[in-house]
C-alpha positions as CSV (number, residue, x, y, z in Angstrom):
1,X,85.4,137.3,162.0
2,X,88.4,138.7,160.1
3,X,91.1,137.0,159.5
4,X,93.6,139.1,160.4
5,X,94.2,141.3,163.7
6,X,92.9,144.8,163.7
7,X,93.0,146.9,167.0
8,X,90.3,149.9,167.1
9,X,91.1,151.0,170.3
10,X,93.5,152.0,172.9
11,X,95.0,148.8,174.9
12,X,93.0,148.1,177.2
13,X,89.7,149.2,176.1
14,X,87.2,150.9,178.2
15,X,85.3,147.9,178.5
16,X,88.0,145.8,179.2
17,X,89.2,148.2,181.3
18,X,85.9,148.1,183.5
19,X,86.5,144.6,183.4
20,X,90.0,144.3,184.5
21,X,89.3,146.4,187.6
22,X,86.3,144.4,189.1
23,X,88.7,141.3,188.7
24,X,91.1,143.1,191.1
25,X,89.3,143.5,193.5
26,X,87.6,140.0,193.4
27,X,90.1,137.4,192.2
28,X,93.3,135.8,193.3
29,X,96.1,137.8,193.0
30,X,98.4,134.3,191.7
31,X,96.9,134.6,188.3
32,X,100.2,135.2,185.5
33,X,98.0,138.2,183.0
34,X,101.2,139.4,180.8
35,X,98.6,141.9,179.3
36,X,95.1,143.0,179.3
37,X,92.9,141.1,177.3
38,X,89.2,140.5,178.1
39,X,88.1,137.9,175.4
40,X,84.4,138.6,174.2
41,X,84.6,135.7,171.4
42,X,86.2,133.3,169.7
43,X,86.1,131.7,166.1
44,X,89.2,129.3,164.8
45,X,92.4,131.1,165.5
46,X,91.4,134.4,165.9
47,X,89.8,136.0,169.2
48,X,87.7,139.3,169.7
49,X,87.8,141.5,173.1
50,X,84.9,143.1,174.5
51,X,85.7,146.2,172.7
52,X,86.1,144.9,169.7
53,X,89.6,144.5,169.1
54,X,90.3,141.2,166.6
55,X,93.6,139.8,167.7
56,X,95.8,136.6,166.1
57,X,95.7,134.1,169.0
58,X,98.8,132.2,169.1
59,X,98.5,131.4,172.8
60,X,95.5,129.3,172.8
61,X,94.2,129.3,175.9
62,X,98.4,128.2,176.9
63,X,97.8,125.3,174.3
64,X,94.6,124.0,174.6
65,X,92.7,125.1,172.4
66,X,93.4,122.3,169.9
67,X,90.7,122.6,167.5
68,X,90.8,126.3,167.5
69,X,88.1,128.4,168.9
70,X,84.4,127.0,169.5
71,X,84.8,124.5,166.4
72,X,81.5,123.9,164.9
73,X,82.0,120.0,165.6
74,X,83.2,120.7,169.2
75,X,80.2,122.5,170.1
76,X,77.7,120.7,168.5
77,X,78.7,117.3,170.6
78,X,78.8,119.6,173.7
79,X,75.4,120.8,173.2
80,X,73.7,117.3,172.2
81,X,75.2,115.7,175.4
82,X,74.4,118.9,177.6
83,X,71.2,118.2,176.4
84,X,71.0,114.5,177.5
85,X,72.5,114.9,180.7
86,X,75.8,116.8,182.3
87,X,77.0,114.7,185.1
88,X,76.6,111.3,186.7
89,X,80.0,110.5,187.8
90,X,81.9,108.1,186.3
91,X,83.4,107.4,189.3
92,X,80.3,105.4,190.6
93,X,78.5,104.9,187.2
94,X,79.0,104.4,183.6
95,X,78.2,106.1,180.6
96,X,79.5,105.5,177.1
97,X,81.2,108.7,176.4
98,X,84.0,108.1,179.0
99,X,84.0,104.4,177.6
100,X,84.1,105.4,173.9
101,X,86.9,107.9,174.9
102,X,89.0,105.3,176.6
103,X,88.8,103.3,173.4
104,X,89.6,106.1,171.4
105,X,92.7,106.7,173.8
106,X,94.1,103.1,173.6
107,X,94.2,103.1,169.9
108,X,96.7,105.8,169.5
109,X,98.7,106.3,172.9
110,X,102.2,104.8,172.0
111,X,101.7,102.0,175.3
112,X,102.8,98.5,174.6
113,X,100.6,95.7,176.1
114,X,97.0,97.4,175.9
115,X,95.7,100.7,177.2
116,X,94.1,101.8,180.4
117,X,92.8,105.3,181.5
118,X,92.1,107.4,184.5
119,X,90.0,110.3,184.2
120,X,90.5,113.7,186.3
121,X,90.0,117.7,185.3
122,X,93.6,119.1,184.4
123,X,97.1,118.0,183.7
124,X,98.3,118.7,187.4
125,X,95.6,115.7,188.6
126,X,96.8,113.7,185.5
127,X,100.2,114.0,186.9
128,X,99.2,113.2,190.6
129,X,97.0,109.8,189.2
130,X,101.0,109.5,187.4
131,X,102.5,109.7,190.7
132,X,100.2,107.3,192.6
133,X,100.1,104.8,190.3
134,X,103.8,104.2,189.9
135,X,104.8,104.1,193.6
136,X,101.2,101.7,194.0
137,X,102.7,99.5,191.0
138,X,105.9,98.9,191.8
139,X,105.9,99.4,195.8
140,X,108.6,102.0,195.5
141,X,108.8,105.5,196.6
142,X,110.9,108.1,194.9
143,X,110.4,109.8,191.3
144,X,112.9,111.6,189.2
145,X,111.9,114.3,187.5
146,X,114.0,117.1,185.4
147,X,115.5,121.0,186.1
148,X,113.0,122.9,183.8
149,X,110.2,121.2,184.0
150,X,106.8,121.7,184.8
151,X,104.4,119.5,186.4
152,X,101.6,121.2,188.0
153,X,100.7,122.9,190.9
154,X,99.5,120.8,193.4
155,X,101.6,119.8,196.1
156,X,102.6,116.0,194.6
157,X,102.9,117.8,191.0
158,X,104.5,121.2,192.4
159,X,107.1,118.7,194.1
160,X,108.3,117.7,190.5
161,X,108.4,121.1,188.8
162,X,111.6,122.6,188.8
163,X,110.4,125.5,186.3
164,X,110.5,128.6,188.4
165,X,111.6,129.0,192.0
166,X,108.1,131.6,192.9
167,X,106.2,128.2,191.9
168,X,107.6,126.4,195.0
169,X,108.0,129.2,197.4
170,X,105.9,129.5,200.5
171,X,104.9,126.4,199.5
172,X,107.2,124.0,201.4
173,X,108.1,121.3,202.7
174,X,107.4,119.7,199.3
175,X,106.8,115.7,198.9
176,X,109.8,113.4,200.0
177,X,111.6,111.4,197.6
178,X,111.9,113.8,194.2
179,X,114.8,114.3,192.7
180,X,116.0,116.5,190.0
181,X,118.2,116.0,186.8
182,X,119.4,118.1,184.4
183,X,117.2,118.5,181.5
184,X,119.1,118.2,178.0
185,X,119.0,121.8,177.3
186,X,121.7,122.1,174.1
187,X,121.7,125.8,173.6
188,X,122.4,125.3,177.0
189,X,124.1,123.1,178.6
190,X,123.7,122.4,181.8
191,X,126.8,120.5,182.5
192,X,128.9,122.7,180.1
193,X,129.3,120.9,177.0
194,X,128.5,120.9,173.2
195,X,125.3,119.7,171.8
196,X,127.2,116.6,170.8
197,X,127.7,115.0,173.9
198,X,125.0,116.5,176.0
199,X,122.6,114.8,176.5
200,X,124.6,111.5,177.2
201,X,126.5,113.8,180.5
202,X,122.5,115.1,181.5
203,X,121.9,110.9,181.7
204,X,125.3,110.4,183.6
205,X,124.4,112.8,186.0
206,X,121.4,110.3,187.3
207,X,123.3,107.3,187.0
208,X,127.0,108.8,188.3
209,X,125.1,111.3,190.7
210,X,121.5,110.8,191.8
211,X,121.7,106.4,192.0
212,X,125.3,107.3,193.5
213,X,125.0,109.4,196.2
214,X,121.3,109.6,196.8
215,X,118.8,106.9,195.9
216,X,119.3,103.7,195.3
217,X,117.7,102.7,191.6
218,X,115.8,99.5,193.1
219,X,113.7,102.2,195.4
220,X,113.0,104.6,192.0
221,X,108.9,104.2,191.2
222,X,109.1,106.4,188.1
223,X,111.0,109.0,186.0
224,X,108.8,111.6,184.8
225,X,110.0,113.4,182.0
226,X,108.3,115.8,179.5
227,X,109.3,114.9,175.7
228,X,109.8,118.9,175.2
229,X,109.7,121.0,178.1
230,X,106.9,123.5,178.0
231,X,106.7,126.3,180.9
232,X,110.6,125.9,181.0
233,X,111.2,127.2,177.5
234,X,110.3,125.0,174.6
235,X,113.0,123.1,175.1
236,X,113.8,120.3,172.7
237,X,115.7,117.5,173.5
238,X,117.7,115.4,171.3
239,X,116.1,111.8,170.2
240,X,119.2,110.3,172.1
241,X,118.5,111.8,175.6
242,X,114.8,110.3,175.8
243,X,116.1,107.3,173.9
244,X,118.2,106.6,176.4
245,X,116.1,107.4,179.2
246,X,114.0,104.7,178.1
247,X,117.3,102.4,178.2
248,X,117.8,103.6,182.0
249,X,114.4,102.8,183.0
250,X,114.5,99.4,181.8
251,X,117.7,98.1,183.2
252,X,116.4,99.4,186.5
253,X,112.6,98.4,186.8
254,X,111.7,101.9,186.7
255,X,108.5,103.3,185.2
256,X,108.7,105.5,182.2
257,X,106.1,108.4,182.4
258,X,105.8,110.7,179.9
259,X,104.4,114.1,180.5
260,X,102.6,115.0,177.6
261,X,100.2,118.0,179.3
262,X,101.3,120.3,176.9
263,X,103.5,118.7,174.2
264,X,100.9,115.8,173.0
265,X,97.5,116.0,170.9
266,X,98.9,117.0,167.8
267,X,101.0,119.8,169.2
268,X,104.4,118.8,168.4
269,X,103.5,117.6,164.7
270,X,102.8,114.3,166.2
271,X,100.3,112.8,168.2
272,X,102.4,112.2,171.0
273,X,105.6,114.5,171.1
274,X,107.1,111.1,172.3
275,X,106.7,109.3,169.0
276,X,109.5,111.3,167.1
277,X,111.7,109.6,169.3
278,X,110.5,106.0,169.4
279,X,110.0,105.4,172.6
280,X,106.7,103.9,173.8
281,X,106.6,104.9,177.6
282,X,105.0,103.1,180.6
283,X,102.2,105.8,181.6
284,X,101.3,109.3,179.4
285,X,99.8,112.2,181.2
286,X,97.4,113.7,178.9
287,X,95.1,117.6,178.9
288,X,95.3,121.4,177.4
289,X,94.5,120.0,173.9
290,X,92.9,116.7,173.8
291,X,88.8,118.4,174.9
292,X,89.3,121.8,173.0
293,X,89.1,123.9,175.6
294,X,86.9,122.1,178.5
295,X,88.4,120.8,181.3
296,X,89.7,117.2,181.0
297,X,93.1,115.1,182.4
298,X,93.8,111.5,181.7
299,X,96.3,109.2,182.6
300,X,96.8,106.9,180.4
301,X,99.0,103.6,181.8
302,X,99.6,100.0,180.3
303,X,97.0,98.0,181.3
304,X,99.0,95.6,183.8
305,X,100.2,98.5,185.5
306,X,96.2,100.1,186.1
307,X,95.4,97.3,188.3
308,X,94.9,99.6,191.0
309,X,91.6,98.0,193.2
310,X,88.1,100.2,193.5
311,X,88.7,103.3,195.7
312,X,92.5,103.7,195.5
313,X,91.7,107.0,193.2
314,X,89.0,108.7,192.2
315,X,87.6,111.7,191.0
316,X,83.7,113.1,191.2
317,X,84.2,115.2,188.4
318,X,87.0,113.8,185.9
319,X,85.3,111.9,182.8
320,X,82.6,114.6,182.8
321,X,80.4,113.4,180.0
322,X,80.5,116.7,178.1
323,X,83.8,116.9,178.5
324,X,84.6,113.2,177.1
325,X,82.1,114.1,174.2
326,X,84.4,117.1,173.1
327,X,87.6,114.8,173.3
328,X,85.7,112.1,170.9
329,X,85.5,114.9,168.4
330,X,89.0,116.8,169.3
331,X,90.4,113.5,168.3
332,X,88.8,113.1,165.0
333,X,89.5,116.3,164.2
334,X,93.3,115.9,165.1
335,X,93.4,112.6,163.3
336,X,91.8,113.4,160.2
337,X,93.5,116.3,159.4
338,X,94.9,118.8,162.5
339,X,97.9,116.7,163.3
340,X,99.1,116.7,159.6
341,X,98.5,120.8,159.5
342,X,100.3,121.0,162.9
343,X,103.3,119.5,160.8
344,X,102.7,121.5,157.6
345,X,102.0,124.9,158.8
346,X,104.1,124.4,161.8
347,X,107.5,123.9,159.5
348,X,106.5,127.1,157.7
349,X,106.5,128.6,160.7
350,X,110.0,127.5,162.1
351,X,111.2,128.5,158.5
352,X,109.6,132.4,158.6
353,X,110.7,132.8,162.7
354,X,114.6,131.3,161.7
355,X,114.6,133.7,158.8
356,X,114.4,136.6,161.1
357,X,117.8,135.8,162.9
358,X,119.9,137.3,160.5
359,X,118.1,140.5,161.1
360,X,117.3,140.9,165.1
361,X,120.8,140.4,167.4
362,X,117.8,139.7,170.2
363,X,117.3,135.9,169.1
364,X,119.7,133.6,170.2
365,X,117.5,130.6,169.3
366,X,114.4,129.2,167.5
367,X,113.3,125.4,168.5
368,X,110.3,123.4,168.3
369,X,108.8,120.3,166.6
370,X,104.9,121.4,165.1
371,X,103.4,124.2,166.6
372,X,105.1,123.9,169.6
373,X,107.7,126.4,168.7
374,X,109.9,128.6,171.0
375,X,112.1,131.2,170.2
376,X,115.0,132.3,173.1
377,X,115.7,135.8,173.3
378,X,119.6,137.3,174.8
379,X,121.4,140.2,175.0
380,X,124.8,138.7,173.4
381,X,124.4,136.2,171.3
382,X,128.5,134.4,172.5
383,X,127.3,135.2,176.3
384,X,123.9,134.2,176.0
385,X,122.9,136.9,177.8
386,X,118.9,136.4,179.1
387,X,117.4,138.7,178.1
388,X,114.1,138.8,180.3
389,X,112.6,141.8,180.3
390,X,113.1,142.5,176.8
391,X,111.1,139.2,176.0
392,X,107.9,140.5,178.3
393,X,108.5,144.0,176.3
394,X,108.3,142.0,173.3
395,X,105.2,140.2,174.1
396,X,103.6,143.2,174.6
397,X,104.7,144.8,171.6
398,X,103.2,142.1,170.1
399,X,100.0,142.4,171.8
400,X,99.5,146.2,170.7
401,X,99.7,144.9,167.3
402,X,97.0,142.2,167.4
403,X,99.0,139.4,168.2
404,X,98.6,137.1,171.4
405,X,101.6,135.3,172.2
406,X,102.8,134.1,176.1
407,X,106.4,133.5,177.7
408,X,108.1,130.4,178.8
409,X,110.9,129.9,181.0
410,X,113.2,132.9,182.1
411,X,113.6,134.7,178.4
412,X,111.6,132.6,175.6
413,X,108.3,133.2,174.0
414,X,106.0,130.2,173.0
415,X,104.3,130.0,170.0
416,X,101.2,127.5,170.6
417,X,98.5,128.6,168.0
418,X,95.0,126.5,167.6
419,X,96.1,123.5,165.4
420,X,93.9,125.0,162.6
421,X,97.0,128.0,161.9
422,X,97.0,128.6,158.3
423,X,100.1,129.3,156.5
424,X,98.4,132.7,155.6
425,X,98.3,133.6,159.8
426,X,101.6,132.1,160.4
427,X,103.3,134.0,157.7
428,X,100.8,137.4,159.8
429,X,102.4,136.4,162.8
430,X,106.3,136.1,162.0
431,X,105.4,139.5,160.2
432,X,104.1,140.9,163.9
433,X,106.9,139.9,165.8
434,X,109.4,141.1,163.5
435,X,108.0,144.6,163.9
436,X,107.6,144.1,167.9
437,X,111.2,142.7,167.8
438,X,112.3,145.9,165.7
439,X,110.6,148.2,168.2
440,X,112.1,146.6,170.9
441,X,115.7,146.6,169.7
442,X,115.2,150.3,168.7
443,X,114.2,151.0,172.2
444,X,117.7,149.8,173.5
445,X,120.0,152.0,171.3
């Protein structure tokens, strides 16, 4: 396949096009499609739709695609277990990929005191497992979780996100005993002040606020926090606010979870977005990236706090042996050489998109650690205007010229490539949005 995008045919093709209208007559309406594309096939970071249409994916599948598009390793392992068998439930029964994955797991999750896992399908069930483990643990009740973020959809998951308000409407009421913080947001303060102070005031705000007036910290199971908030705009915190989270949760017996769904397997540069802080949490919610595309959750706890008897969770299908098989590879592939490029190219990238500010009045900000990277686009740079629907124009300006890229939080698009990104498609893709930012900016004078 081609290296770079190259569009043949009007947007949506006719075949897509066929496509696109069966699935409205036949799927669920909820489904988020920004634009119209009907993948055919993919191959490292680059994607073809049915009509042949070559695009530069920096989406990836919304960050899962780790390894890049069917990876020759990746596929290989899935078709030589296929071929032995596909399920037996490692609920009931054992078989040594699950086991060989757990090992794998407790050798590089940042968890003092040795490593346990439980296995389910996505990152919302990684978050639930999360949930039930820390109020069976400590025998308490209530969570904390943070404005911005984004936990799932379920109902114990959709309880802690506090992205966007459509997620949780209808939907009500939600679980009892979440409550919300602010997040620290430093381009935007939620509290009002400077990037200086913060993200000390967001931490005041549980102690002064939340333990003060609503919760008692002694009946807190867990703080769930994500290390750089994902769906709620690429948000990165300083080291300080998860630093001192970490502080908090100590002094009060509370469990420290991380939610690493979308920032950890090499995403963020790192591993585990958490380790450029320092802080080694109590529980990590792992999925997207760590099985390359097929489904896969884990939580992963310290091993005195998965004591949890037989029966208390389960799942039929989490640990699917194919899907463990593909996370064996993913994770010798990110540990031999994907993390590293996540940093490399991922730097280059920050560097090309922060180059463009001096020429487009529509970004406000560029953030990101890897090739996690968000940039915030506003109407007025001093007001900090949102500006929303010139971000969805942009992403579609960007699609028309072969390049996938998806939204996050009110008015910021993500960039969240396959880990394999060369500094040659990076360089392709800061050129792309520069032209769908100029088209965009022309449009509004």
């Amino acid at each position: 396949m081609t290296d770079t995008p190259r569009i043949k045919t009007r947007l949506p093709g006719p075949k897509a096009a066929a496509i696109i209208a069966r699935d409205a007559v036949v799927v669920s309406p909820s489904y988020t499609r920004g634009y119209p594309l009907v993948i055919e096939r993919g191959e490292g970071a680059m994607v073809e739709d049915v009509d042949g249409n070559v695009f530069l994916d920096c989406a990836a599948g919304i960050a899962v695609n780790s390894t890049g598009h069917s990876h020759p390793d990746v596929v290989r392992a899935i078709t030589e277990q296929a071929q032995r068998f596909l399920h037996m439930s490692g609920t009931d029964f054992y078989y040594e990929p699950q086991v060989k994955l757990a090992e794998d797991l407790a050798a590089i999750t940042p968890i003092d005191g040795g490593v346990r896992s439980f296995f389910g399908n996505s990152g919302t069930e990684a978050i639930e497992a999360c949930i039930k483990l820390s109020r069976y643990a400590t025998g308490r009740d209530n969570i904390i979780a943070f404005l911005g973020g984004f936990h799932g959809r379920t109902l114990g998951a959709l309880s802690l996100t506090a992205s966007k308000a459509i997620q949780r409407k209808g939907f009500g009421p939600m679980m009892s005993g979440v409550y919300h913080a602010p997040y620290a947001d430093c381009y935007r303060c939620p509290v009002g002040l400077t990037s200086d102070n913060c993200a000390a005031e967001c931490l005041n705000f549980i102690e002064d606020q939340i333990f003060l007036h609503l919760v008692s910290p002694d009946e807190v199971a867990a703080l769930v926090v994500e290390p750089i908030q994902g769906e709620g705009g690429y948000v990165v915190p300083p080291d300080q606010f998860i630093q001192r989270l970490r502080e908090l949760t100590k002094q009060h017996g509370i469990l420290l979870v991380a939610d690493e769904v979308q920032s950890g397997m090499g995403r963020s540069g790192k591993m585990f977005a958490i380790e450029h802080t320092g802080v080694r949490p109590d529980m990590i919610a792992i999925a997207k990236g760590i099985a390359s595309g097929l489904p896969l959750g884990v939580a992963a706890a310290r091993a005195d706090i998965m004591a949890w008897p037989p029966g208390a969770h389960a799942s039929t299908f989490g640990g699917n042996p194919v899907s463990c098989a593909a996370a064996v590879v993913t994770l010798k592939l990110l540990k031999e050489r994907l993390v590293q490029n996540s940093a490399d190219v991922g730097a280059h990238m920050i560097a090309g998109l922060r180059a463009l500010i001096d020429t487009h009045p529509l970004i406000g900000d560029v953030r990101g650690r890897g090739l996690m990277i968000g940039v915030e686009l506003v109407r007025d740079r001093r007001t900090k205007e949102r500006a929303s629907e010139e971000r969805d124009a942009v992403v579609n300006a960007a699609f028309a010229r072969g390049l996938l890229l998806l939204g996050a939080g009110k008015n910021s698009i993500r960039f969240s490539p396959p880990l394999v990104l060369t500094r040659q498609q990076a360089d392709t893709a800061v050129r792309i949005f520069d032209e769908a930012l100029s088209e965009v900016e022309q449009r509004r004078h």
